[in-house]
N, CA, C and O of each residue as an XYZ file, in Angstrom:
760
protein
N    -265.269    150.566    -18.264
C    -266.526    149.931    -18.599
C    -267.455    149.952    -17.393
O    -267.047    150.213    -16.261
N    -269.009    149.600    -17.749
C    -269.829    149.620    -16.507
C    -269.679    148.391    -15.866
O    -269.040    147.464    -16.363
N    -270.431    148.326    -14.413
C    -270.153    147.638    -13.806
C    -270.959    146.039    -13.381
O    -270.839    145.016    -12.707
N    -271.884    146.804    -14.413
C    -273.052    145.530    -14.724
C    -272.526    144.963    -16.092
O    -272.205    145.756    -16.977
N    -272.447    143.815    -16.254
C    -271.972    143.147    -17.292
C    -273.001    143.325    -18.603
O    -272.541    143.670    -19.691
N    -274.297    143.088    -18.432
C    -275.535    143.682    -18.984
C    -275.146    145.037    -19.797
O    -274.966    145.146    -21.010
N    -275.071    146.008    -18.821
C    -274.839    147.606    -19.232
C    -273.280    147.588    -20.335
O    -273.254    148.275    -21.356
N    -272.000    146.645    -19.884
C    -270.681    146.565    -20.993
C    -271.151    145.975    -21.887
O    -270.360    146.060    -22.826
N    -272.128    145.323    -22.197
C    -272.511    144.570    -23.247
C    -273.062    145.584    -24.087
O    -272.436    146.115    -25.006
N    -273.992    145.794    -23.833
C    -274.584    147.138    -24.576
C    -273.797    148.331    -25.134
O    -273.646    148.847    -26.241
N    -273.432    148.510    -24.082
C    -272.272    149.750    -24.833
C    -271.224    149.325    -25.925
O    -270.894    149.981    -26.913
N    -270.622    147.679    -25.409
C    -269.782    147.084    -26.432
C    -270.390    147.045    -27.953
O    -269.784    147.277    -28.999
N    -271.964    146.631    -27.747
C    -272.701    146.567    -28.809
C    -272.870    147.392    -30.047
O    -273.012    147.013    -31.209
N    -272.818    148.756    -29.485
C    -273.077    149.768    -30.011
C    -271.509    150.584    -30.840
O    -271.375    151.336    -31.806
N    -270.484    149.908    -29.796
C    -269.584    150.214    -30.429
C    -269.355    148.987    -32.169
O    -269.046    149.360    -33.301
N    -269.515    148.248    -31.912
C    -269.421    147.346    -33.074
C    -270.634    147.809    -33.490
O    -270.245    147.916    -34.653
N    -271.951    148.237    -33.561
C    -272.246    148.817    -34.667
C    -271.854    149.810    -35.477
O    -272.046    149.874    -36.691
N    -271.173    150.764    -34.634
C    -270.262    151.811    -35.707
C    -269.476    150.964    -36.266
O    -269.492    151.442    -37.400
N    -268.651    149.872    -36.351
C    -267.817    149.392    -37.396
C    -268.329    148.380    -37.774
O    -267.491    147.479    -37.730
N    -269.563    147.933    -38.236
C    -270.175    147.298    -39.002
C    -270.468    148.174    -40.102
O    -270.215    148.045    -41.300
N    -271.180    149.298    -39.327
C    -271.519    150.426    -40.214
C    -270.436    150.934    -41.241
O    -270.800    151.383    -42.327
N    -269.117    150.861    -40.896
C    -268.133    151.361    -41.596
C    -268.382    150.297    -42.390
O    -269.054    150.500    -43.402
N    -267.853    148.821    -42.076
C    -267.303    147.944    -43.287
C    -268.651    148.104    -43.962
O    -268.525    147.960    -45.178
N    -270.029    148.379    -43.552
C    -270.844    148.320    -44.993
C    -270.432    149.587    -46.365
O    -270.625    149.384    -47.564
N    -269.882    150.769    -45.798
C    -269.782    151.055    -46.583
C    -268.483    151.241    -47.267
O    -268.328    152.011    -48.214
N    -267.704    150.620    -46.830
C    -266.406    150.241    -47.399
C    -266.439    149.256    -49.057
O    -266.893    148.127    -49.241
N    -265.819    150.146    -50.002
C    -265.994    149.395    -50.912
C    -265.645    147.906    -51.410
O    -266.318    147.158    -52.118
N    -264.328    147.700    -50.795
C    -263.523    146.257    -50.541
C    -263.577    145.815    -49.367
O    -262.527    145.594    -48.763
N    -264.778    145.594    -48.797
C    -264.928    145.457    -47.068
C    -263.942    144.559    -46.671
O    -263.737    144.999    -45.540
N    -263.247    143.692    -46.782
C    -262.052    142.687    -46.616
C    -260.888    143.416    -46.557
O    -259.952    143.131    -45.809
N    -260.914    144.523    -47.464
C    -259.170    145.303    -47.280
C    -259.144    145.828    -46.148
O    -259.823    146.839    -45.967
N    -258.574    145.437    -45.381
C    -258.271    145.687    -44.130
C    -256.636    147.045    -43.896
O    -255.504    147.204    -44.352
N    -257.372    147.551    -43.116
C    -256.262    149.215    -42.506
C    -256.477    149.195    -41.527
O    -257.250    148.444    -40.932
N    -255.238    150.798    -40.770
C    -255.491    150.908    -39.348
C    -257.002    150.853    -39.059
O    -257.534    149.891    -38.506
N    -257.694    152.021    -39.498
C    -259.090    151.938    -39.219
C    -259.868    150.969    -38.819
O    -260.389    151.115    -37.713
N    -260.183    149.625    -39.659
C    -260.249    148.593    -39.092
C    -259.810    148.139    -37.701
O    -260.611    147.534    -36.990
N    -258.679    148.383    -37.322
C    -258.083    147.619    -36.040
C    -258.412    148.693    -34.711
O    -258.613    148.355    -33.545
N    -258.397    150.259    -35.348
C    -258.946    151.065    -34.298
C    -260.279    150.798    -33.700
O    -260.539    150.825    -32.497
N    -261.237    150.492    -34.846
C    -262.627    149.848    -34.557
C    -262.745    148.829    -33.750
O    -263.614    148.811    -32.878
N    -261.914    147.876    -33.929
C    -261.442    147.014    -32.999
C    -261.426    146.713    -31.558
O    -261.909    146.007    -30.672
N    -260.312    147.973    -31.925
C    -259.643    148.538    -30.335
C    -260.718    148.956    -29.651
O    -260.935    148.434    -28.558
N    -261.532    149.893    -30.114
C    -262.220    150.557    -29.731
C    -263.558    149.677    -28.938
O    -263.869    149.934    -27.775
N    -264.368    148.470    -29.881
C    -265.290    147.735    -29.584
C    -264.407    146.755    -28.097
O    -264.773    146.735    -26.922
N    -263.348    146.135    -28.647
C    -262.988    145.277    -27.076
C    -262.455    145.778    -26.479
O    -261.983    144.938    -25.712
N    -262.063    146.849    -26.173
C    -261.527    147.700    -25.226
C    -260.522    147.301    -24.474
O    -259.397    147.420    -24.959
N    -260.654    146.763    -23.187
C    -259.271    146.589    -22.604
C    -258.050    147.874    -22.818
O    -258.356    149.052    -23.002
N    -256.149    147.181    -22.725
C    -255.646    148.427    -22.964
C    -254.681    148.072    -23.811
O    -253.504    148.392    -23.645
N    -255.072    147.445    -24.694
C    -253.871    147.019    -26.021
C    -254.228    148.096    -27.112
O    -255.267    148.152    -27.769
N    -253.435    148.710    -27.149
C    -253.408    149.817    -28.499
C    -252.143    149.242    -29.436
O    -251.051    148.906    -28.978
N    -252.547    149.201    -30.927
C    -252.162    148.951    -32.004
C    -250.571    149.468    -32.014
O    -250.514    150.417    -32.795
N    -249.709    149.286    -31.633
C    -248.382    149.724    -32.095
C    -247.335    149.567    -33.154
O    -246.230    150.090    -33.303
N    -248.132    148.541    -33.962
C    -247.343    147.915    -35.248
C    -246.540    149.312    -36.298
O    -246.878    149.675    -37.424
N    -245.775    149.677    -35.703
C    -244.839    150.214    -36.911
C    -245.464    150.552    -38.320
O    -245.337    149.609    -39.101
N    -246.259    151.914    -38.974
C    -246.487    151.681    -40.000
C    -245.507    151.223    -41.338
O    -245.899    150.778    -42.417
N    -244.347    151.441    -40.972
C    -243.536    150.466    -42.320
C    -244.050    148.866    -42.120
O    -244.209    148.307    -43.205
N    -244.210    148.400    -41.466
C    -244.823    146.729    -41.340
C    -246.099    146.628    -41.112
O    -246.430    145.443    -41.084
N    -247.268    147.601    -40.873
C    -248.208    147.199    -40.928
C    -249.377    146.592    -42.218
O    -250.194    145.672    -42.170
N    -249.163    147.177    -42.891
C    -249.928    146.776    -44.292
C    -249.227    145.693    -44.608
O    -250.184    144.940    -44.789
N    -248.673    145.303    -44.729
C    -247.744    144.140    -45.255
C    -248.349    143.085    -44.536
O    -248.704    142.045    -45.090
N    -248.481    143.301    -43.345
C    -248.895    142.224    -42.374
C    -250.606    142.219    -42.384
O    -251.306    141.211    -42.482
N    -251.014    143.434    -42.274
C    -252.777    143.339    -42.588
C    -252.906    142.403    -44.166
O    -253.706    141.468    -44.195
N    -252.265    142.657    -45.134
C    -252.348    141.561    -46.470
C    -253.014    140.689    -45.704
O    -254.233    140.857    -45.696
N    -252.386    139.374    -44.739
C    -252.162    138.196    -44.749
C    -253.624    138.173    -44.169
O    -254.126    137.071    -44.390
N    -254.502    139.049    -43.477
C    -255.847    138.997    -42.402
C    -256.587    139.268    -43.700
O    -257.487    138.500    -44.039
N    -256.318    140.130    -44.313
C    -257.211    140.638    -45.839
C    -257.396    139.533    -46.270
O    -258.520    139.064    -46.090
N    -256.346    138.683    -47.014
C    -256.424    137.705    -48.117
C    -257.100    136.501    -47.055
O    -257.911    135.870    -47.734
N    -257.072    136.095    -46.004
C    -257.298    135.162    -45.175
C    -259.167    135.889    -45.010
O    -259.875    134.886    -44.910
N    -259.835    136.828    -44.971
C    -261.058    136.945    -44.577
C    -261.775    137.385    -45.932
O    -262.965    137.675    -45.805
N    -261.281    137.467    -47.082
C    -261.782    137.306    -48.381
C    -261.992    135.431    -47.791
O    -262.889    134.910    -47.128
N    -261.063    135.005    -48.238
C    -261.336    133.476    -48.203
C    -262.464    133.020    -47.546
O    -263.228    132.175    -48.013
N    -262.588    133.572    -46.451
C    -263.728    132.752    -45.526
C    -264.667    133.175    -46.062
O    -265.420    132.224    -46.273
N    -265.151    134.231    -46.480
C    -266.033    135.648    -46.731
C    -266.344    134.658    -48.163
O    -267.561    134.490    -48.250
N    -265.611    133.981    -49.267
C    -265.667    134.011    -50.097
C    -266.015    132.151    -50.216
O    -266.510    131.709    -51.253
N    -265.735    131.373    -49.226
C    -266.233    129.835    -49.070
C    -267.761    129.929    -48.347
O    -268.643    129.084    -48.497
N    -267.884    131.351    -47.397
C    -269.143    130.816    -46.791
C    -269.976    132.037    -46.929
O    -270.503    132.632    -45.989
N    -270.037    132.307    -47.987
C    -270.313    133.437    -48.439
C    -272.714    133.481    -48.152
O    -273.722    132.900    -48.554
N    -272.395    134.323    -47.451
C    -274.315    134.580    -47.003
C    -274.897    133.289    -46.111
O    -276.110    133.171    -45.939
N    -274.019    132.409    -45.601
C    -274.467    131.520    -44.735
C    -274.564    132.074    -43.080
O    -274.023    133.060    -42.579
N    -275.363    131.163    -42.523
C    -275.297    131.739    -41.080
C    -274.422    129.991    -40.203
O    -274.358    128.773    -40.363
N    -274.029    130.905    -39.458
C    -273.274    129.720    -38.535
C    -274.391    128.273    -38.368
O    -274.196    127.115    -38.737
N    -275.466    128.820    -37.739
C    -276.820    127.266    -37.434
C    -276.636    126.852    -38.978
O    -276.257    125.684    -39.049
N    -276.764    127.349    -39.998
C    -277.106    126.652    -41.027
C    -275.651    125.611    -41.762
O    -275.796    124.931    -42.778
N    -274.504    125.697    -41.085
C    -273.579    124.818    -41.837
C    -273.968    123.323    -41.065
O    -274.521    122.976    -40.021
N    -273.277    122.623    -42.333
C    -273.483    121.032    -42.087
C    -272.314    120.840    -40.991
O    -271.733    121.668    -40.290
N    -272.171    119.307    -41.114
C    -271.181    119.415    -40.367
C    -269.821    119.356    -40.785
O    -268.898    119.642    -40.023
N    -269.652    118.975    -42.034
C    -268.402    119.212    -42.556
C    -268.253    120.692    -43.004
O    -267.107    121.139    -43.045
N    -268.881    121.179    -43.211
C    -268.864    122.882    -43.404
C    -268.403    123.579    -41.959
O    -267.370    124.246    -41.904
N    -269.540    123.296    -40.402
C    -268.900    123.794    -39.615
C    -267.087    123.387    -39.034
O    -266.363    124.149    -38.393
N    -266.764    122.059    -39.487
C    -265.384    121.636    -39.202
C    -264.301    122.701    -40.550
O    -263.083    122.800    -40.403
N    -264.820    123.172    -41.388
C    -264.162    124.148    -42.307
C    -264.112    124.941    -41.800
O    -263.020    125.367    -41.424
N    -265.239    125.551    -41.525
C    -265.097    126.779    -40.653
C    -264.482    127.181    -39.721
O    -263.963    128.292    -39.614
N    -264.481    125.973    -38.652
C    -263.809    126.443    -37.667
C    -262.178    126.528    -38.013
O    -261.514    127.484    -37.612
N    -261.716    125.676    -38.625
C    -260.381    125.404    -38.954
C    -259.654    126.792    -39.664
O    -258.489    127.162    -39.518
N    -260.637    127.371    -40.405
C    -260.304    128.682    -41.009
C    -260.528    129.931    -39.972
O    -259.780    130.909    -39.986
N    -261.502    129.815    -39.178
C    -261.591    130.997    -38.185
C    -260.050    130.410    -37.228
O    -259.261    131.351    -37.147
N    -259.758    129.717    -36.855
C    -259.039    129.309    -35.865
C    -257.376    129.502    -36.609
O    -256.499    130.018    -35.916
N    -257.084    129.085    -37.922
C    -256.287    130.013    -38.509
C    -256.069    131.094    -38.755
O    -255.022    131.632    -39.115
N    -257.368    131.612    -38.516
C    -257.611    133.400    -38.993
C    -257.013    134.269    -37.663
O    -256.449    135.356    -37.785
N    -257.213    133.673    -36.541
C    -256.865    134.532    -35.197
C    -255.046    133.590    -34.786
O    -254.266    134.149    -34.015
N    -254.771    132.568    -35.267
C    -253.823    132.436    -35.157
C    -252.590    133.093    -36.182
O    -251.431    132.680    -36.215
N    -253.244    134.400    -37.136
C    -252.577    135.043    -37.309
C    -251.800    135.838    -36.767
O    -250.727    136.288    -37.170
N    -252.568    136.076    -35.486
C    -251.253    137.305    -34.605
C    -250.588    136.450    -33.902
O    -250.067    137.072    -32.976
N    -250.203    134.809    -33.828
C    -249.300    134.865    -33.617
C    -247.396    134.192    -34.210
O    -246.348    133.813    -33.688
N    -248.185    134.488    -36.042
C    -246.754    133.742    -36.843
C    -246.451    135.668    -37.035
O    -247.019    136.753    -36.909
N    -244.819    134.884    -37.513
C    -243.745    136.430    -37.425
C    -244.274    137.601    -38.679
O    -244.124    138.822    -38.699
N    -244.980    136.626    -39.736
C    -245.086    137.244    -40.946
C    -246.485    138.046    -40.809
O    -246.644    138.966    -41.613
N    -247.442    137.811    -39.940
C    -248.644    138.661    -39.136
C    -248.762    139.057    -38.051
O    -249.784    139.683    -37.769
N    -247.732    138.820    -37.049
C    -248.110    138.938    -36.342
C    -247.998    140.954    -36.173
O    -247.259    141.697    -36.819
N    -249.123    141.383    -34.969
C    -249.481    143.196    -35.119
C    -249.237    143.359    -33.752
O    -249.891    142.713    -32.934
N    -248.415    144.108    -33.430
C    -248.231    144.701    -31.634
C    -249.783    144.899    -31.749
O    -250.261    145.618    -32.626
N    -250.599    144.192    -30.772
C    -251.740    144.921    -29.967
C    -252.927    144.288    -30.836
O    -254.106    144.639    -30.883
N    -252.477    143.577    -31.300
C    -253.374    142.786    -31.706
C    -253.618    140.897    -31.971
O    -253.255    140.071    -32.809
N    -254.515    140.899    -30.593
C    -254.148    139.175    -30.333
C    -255.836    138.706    -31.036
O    -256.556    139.173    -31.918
N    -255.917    137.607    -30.129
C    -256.655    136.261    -30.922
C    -257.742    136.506    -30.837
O    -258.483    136.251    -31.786
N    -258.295    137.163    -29.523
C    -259.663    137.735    -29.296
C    -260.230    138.935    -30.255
O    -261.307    138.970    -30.850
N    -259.079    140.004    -30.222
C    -259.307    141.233    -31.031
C    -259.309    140.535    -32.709
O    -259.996    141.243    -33.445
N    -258.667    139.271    -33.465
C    -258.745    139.228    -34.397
C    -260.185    138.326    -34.473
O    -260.882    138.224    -35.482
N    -260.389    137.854    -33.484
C    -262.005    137.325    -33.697
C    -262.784    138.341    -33.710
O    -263.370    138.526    -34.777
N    -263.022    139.191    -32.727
C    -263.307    140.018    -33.188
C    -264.064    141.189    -34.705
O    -265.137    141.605    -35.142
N    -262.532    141.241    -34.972
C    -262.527    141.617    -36.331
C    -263.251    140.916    -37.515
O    -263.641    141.479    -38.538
N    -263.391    139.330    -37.151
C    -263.937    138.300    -38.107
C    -265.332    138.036    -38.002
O    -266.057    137.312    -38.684
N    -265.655    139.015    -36.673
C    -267.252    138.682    -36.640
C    -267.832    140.091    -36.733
O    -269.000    140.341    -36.434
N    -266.983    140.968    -37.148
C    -267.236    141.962    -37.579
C    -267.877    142.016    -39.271
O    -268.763    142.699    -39.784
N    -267.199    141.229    -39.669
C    -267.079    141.089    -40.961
C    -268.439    140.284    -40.914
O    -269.452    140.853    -41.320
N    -268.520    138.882    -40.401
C    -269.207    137.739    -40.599
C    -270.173    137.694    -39.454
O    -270.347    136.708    -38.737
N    -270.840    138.950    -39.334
C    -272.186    139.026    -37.718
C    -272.651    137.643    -37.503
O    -272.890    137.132    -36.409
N    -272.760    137.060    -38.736
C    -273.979    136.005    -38.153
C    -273.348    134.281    -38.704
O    -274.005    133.301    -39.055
N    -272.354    134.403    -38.626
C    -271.298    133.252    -38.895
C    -270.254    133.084    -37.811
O    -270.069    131.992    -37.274
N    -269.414    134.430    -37.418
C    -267.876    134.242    -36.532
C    -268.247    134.402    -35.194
O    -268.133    135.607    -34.967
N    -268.709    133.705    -33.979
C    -268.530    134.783    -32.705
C    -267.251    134.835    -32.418
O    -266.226    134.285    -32.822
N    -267.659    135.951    -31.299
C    -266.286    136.738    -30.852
C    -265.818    135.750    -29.796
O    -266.589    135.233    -28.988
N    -264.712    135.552    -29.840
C    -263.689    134.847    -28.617
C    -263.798    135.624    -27.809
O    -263.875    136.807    -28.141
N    -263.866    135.077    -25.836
C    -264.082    136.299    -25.052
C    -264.159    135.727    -23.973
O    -264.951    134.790    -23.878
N    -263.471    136.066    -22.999
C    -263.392    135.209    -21.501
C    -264.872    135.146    -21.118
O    -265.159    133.997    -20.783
N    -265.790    135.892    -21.059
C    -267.023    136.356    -20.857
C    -268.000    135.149    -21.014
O    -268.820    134.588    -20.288
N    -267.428    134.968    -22.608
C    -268.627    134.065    -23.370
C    -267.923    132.905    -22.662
O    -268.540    132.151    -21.909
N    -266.814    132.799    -22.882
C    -266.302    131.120    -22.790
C    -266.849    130.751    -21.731
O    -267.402    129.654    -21.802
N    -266.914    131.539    -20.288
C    -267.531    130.980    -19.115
C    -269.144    130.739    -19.105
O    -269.794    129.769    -18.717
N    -269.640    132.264    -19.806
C    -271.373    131.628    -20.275
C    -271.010    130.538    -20.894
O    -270.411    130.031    -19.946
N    -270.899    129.769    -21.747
C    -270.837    128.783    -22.133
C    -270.229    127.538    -22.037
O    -270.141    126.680    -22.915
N    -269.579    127.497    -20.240
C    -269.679    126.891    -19.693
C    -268.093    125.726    -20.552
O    -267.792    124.533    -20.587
N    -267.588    126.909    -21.034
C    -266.155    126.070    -21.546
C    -265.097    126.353    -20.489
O    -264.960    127.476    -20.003
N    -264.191    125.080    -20.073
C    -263.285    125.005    -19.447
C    -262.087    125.895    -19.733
O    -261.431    125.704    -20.757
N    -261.733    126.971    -18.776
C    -259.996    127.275    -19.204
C    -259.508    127.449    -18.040
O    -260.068    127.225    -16.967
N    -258.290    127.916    -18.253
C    -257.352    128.116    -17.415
C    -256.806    129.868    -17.161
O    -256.477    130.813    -17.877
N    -256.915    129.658    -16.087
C    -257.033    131.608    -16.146
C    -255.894    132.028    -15.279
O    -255.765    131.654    -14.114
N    -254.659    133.228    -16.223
C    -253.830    133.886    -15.578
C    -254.068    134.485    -14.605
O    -255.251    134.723    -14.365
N    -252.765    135.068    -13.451
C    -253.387    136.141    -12.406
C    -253.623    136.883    -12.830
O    -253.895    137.769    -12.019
N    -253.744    137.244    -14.052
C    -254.071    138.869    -14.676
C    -255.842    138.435    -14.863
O    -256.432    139.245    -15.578
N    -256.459    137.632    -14.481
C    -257.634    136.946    -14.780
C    -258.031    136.786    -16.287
O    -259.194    136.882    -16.678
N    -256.951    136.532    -17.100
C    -257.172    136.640    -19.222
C    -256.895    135.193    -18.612
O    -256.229    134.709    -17.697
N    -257.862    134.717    -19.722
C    -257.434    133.353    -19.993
C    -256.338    132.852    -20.682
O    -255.760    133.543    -21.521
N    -255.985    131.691    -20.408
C    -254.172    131.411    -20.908
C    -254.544    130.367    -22.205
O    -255.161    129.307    -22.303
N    -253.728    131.379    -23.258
C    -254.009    130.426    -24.731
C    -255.383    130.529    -24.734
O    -255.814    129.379    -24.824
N    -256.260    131.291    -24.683
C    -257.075    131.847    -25.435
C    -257.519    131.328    -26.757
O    -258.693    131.055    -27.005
N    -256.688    131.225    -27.460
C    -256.978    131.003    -29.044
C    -257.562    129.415    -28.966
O    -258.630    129.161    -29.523
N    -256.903    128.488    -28.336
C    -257.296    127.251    -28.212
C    -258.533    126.543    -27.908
O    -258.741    125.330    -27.912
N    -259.401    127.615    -27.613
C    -260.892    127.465    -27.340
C    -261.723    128.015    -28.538
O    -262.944    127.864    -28.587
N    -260.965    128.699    -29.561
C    -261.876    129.185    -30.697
C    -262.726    127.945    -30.814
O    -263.797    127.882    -30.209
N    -262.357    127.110    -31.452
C    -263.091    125.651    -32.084
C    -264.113    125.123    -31.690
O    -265.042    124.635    -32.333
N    -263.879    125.257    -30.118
C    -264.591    124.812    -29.728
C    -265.950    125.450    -28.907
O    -266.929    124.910    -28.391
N    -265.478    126.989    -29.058
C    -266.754    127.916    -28.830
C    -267.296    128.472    -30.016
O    -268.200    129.290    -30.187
N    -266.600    127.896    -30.751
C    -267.793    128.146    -32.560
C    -268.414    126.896    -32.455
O    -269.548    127.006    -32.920
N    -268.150    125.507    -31.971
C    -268.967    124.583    -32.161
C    -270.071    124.673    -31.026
O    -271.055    123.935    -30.977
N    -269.770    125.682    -30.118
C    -270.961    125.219    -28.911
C    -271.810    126.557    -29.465
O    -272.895    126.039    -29.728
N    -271.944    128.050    -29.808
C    -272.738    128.396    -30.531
C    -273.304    127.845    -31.539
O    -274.389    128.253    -31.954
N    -272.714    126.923    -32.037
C    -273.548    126.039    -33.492
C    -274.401    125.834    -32.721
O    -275.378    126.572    -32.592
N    -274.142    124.528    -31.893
C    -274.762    123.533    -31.346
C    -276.114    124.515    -30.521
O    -277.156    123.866    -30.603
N    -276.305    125.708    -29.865
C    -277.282    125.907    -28.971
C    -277.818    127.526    -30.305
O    -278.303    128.595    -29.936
N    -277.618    127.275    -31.214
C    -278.317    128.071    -32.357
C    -278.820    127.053    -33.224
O    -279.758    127.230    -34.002
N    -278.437    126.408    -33.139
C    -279.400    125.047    -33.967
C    -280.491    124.407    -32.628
O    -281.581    124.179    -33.154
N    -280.517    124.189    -31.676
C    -281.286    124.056    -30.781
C    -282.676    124.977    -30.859
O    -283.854    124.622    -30.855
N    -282.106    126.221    -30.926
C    -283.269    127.464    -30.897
C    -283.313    128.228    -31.839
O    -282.661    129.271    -31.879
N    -284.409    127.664    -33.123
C    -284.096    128.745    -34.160
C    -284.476    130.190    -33.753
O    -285.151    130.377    -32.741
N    -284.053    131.205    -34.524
C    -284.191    132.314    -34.507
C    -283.421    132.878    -33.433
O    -283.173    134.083    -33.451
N    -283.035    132.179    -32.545
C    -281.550    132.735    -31.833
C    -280.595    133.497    -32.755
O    -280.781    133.057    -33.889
N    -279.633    134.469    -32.763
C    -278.818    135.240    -33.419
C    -277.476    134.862    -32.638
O    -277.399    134.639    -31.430
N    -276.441    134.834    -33.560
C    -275.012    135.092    -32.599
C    -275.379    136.048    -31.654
O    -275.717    135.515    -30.597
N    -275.451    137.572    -31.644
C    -275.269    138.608    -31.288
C    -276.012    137.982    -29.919
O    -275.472    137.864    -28.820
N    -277.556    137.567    -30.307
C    -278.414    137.540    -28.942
C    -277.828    136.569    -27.991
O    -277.979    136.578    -26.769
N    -277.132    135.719    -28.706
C    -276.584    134.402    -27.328
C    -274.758    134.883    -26.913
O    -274.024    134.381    -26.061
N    -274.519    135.831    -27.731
C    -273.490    136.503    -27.086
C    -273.364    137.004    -25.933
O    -272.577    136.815    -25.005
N    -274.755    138.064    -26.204
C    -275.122    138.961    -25.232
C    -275.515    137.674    -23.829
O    -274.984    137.867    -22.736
N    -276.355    136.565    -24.003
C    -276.452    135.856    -23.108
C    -275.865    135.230    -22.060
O    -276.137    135.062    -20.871
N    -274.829    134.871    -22.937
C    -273.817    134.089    -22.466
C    -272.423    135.309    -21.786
O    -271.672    135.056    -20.844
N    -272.439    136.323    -22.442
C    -271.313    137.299    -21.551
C    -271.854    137.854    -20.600
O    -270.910    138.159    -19.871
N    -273.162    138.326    -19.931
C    -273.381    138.543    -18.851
C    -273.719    137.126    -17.285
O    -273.860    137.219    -16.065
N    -273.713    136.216    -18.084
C    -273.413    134.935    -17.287
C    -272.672    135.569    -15.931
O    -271.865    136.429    -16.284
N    -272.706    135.421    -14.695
C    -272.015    135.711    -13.507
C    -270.648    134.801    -13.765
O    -270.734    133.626    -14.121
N    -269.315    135.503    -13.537
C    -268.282    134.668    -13.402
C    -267.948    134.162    -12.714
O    -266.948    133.466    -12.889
């Protein structure tokens, strides 16, 4: 990646528009395949490549399929600023189940963790899911705890609460976009 955080953003950007572009024209945009997770791979980069065994992989994509119909299908054309507040406490509870899929036995995917399945969910949901992301969590000024590998530790445990602090500063500023306070908040200096 480049070396300006600015410049990885952009390029990251562009990679998730090619797989936006796909799921639009995907006829069951929710049925989830390798393809999907390569898109994935491909947008967060890092060096986790997909190794799930194809005898167990579909079996295990089911459980992300049937789990992002659901969300897809409770918050169906809403934008994240616009849920109440018992809607955003749904939400989060379901996104935060949704990435704690990779880690029960019956979903869980070699090479695919909590970030890459957020990811995937704001792939689906641009303007509802942000992406989990050491990047953002520090733009946004959320507390963690960071391995020597510099990844944050338990990761997933901050979903909740970095879908509630995009609520909170997209309801502040209308016409803000996920995407644009993404971009804001991941070039933040670390």
């Amino acid at each position: 990646m480049a070396r300006k955080p600015e410049t990885t953003w952009n390029m990251l950007n562009e990679a998730l528009a090619h797989f936006t572009k796909y799921i639009d024209k995907k006829k069951q945009p929710h049925e989830l395949s390798i393809i999907d997770l390569l898109y994935v791979s491909n947008f967060k980069g890092g060096n986790a490549s997909i190794t799930e065994p194809p005898s167990t992989l579909q079996d295990k994509l089911n459980h992300y399929s049937l789990a992002l119909k659901e969300i897809k299908d409770t918050f169906n054309k809403k934008t994240l600023s616009t849920l109440d507040p018992t809607e955003l406490n749904d939400f989060s509870i379901a996104c935060t189940a949704f990435i704690k899929l990779t880690q029960e036995s019956s979903s869980k995917i070699r090479g695919l963790g909590p970030s890459y399945a957020s990811a995937l969910l704001s792939a689906h949901l641009i303007d509802l899911a942000p992406i989990l992301d050491r990047r953002v969590l520090n733009g946004a000024n959320i507390s963690t705890v960071k391995m020597a590998n510099g990844q944050v530790k338990d990761i997933e445990s901050h979903y909740s609460e970095l879908i509630e602090a995009f609520h909170k500063e997209l309801k502040k500023t209308p016409g803000l976009t996920i995407r644009e306070l993404d971009r804001r908040w991941f070039i933040e200096p670390v």
